[in-house]
N, C-alpha and C positions, 0 to 999 in steps of 0.2 A: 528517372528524373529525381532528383536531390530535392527536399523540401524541407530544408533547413530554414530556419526562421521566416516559416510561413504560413497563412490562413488560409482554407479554402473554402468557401461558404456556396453551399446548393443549396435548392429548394425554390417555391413560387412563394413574391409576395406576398400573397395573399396569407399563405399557410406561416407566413413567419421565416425565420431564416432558422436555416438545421444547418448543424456541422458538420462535415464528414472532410474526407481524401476524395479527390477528383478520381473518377473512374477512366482509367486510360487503357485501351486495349492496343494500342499501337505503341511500339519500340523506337524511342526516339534515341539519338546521339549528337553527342559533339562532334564538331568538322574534324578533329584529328583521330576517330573513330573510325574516321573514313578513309583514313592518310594521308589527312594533310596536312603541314604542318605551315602554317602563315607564317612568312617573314623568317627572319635569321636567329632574333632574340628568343632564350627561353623562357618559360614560362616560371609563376611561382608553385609552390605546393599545390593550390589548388587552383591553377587558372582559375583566380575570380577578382573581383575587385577587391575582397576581403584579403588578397595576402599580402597590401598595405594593413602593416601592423597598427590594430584600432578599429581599422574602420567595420562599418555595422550596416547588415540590411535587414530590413522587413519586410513581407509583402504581406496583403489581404483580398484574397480574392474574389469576386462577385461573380457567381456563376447558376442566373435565377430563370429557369424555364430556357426557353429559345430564345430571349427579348432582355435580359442583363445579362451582358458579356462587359465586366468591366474593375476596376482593383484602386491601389492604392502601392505602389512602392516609395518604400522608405531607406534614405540612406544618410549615416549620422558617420561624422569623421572621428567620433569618440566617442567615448560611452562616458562622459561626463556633461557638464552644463553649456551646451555650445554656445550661450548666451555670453556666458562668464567668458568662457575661454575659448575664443572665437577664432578662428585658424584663415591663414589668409584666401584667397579665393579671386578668379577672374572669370567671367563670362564671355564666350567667342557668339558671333550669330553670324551661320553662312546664308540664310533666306528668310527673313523675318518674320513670316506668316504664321504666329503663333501667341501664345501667353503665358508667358514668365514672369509669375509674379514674383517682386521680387528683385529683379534686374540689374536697375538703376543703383542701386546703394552699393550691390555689390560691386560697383564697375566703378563708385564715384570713392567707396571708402577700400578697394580691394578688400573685404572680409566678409566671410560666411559668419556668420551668430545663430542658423536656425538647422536641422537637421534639411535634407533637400528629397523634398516632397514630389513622387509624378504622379498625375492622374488621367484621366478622361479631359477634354477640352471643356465642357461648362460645368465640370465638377472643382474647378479650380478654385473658386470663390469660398466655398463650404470648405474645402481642404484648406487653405489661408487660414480660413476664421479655423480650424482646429488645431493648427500648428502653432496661432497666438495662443489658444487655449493649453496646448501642451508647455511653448515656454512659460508663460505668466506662470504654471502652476510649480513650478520649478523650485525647489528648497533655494534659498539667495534668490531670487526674482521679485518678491514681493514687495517692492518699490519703482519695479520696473513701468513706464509710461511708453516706453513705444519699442517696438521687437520688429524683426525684418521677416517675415517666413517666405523661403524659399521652392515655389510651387510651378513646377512643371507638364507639360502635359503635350499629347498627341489626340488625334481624332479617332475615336473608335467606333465613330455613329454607325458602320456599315452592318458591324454583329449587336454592338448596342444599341438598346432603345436611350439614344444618348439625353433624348431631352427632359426624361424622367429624373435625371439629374440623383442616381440613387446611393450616391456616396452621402454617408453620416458622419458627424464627426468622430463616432466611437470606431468605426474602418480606420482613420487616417490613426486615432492614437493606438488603438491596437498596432498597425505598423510599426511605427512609433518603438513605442515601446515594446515590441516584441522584436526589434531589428537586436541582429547577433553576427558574429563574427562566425567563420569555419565555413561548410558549402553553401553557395547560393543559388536557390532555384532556378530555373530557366525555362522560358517557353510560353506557354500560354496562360501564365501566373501574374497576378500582382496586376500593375499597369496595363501589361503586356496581354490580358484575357483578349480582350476584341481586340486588337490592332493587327495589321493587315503590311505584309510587306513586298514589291517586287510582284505582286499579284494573286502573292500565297502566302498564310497566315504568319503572322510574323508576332512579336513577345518580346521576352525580357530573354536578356545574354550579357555574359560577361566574361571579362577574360584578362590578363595579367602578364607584363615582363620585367623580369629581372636583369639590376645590370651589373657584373662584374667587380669585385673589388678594385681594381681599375680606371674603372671606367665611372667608380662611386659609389657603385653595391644599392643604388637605389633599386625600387621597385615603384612601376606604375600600371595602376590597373583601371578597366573601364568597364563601366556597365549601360547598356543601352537598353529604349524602349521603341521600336523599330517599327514604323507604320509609315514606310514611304517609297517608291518606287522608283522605275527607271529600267535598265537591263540589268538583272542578276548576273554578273561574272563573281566566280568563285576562284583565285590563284590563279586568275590567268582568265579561264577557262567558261566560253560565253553560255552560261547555264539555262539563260533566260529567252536567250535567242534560239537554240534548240529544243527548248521544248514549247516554243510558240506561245510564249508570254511573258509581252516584252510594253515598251512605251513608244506608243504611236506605230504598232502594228498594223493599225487596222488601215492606216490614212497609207504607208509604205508597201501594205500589197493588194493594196485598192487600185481598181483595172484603172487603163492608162485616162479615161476620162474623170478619176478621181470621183464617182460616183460611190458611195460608202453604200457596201455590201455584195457590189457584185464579187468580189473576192473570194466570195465564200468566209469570210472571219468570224467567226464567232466573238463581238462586244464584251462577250461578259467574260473572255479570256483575256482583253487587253490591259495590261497595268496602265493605269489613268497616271500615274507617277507623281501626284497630288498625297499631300497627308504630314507628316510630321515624322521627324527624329530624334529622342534625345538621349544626348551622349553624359555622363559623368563620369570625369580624371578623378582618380586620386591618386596621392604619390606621397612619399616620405622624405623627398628631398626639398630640403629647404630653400624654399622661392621664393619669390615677391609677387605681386599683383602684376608685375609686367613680366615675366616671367612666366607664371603661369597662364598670360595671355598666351604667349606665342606656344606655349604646351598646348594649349585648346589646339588653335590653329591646325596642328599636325593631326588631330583626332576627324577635321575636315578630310584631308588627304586620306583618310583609310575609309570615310564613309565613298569618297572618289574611285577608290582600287571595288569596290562592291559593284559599284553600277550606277548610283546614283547623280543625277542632275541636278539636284538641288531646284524643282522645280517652281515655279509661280506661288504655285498652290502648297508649297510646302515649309513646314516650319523646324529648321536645322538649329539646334543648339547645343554649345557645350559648353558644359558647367565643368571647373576645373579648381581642385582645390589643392591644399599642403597641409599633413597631420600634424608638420610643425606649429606649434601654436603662435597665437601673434605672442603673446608676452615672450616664448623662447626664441621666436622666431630673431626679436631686435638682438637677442646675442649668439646667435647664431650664424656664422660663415656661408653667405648664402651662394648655390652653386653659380659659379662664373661664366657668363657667355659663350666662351671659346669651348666649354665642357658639355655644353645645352644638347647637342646635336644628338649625344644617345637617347638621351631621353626624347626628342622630340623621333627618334626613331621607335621606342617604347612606346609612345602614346599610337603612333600610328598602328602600329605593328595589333596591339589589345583592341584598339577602335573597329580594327577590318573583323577580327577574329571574333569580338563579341556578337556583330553584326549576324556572321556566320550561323553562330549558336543560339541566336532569335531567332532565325529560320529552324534551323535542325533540331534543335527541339521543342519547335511548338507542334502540338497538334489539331487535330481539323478541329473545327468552333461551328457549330450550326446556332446562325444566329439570327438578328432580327428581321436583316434583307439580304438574310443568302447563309451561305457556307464559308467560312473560310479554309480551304483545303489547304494541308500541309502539305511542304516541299515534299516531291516523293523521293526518299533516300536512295533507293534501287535505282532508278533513272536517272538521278545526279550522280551517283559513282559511275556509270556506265559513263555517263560524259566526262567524266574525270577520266576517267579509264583512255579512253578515246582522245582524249586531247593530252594523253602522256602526263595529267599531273600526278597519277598516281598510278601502280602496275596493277596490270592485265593478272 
């Protein structure tokens, strides 16, 4: 696993926080390590969101005893003053059971002005208040009266002790400021520590397509932080339904008088399908605010090709931006309707694939109220195998 522009922090409380590299004894992989290869479009250099030229991530991990499982991902559309030079930006929400802060402006003025912050679900507040503290501090800001920080988040209360609320503001700006361009972590990193996906431990993932000098030579890339359920299908392939953890298992092979438990189910295999998703577009090609609406959009349809319902309990969002900046952007040729269709095939295409690679390489989490066990890779290639996505 790549741990490019990332922190990883162990240790208990109590003793203080020590640094080190996450001790991993299990071999994880990306989905096309497996053979798969999502969708029609290729990838960039590094499938990641990074090979939109600029763009930058960070992660800071919190990994304290059995009882913190939980991070801070950071991700900035340039390595300059987002405040200043604010790049346009739209927000999609396919089930609203979430907090983004942040939201509104971006959706009222189409533009990003703050790096885009995920966290834990009640770490959100302290993360806000540190992303003002990073722009305020900013060389040119120092007249600045009111900033937008852009703070995203999923629920991780399952591995974390979430109400200990243990993000500081010095995690959010170390992100922050440690986010870099070239490979991006993936898996049980950054945001992505506790979260929980399809019933098996789920993480940060990200993935990338390129389009054709043709077609515009754009690049759009996505990065996800994945803690939400429903049936895992993988390229087809019902991943979640054979290996018996799935959403609303228990109620579907509950004997015929619907009585919960004669079945035999074990509860704590059922994906509840409850929890949160969140996606972030970036792309090079120059868009408008309505535009990169209907780009989100399509990042919907690839969290759809996964398995997901979008359920009650769940909080789906996507955050979608352009590197073209607003100042270049007004002189800029922006791409034409009739041309939209690759790209909105690009965002789908990186949405499903990032998805993938939050499962695949996260690893098991033993946390506050449980385990989070990782997909087992030998049993999903066997079902790939089995269902012809990939050879025997």
């Amino acid at each position: 696993m790549t741990r490019s522009g990332s922190r990883f922090i162990v240790g208990w409380l109590a003793a203080g926080l020590a640094l080190a590299m996450p001790a991993d004894a299990q071999e994880r992989v990306g989905i096309r390590s497996l053979g798969v290869q999502p969708g029609i479009l290729p990838t960039g250099a590094l499938n990641a969101i990074t090979d939109v030229a600029g763009v930058r991530v960070g992660h800071v991990t919190l990994a304290l005893g059995d009882s913190i499982n939980t991070g801070v991902t950071a991700v900035l559309p340039h390595g300059g003053n987002v405040f200043r030079d604010k790049v346009p930006a739209a927000v999609v929400v396919g089930n609203g059971f979430g907090k983004l802060a942040g939201f509104t402006q971006v959706q009222e003025l189409g533009e990003l002005e703050s790096p885009v912050v995920l966290t834990c679900t009640l770490c959100v507040p302290r993360a806000a208040d540190a992303v003002l503290t990073y722009l305020l501090e900013l060389p040119g800001n120092e007249s600045v009266r009111s900033a937008n920080p852009v703070v995203g988040e999923t629920n991780d209360g399952f591995l974390n002790d979430i109400r200990r609320r243990p993000i500081e503001e010095h995690h959010v700006l170390e992100a922050i400021r440690g986010a870099r361009g070239g490979p991006v972590a993936q898996g049980s990193v950054g945001a992505g520590r506790g979260t929980m996906a399809f019933g098996w431990k789920g993480g940060i993932g990200t993935a990338s397509r390129m389009l054709s000098p043709a077609m515009g030579g754009w690049t759009v890339g996505a990065l996800v932080q994945s803690n939400f359920g429903g049936m895992l299908s993988i390229a087809g392939a019902p991943v979640g339904r054979e290996m018996g953890r799935y959403y609303l298992r228990d109620r579907l092979e509950a004997a015929p008088d619907g009585i919960r438990g004669d079945s035999g189910v074990d509860p704590s295999t059922e994906d509840r399908a409850d929890g949160s998703i969140m996606i972030v577009l970036a792309t090079d090609a120059p868009l408008s605010h309505r535009n990169l609406e209907r780009l989100a959009r399509r990042a919907l349809a690839g969290l759809a090709r996964t398995g997901s319902a979008m359920t009650n309990g769940s909080g789906d969002y996507v955050i979608a931006f352009s590197t073209v900046r607003v100042a270049a952007a007004r002189e800029a040729t922006e791409v034409p309707n009739d041309q939209m269709s690759p790209l909105f095939l690009a965002a789908l295409e990186a949405t499903e694939e990032a998805i993938y690679n939050s499962l695949l390489y996260a690893t098991t989490v033993r946390g506050h109220r449980g385990v989070g066990e990782a997909l087992p890779i030998d049993a999903t290639l066997e079902i790939l195998k089995r269902h012809g996505i990939v050879e025997r």
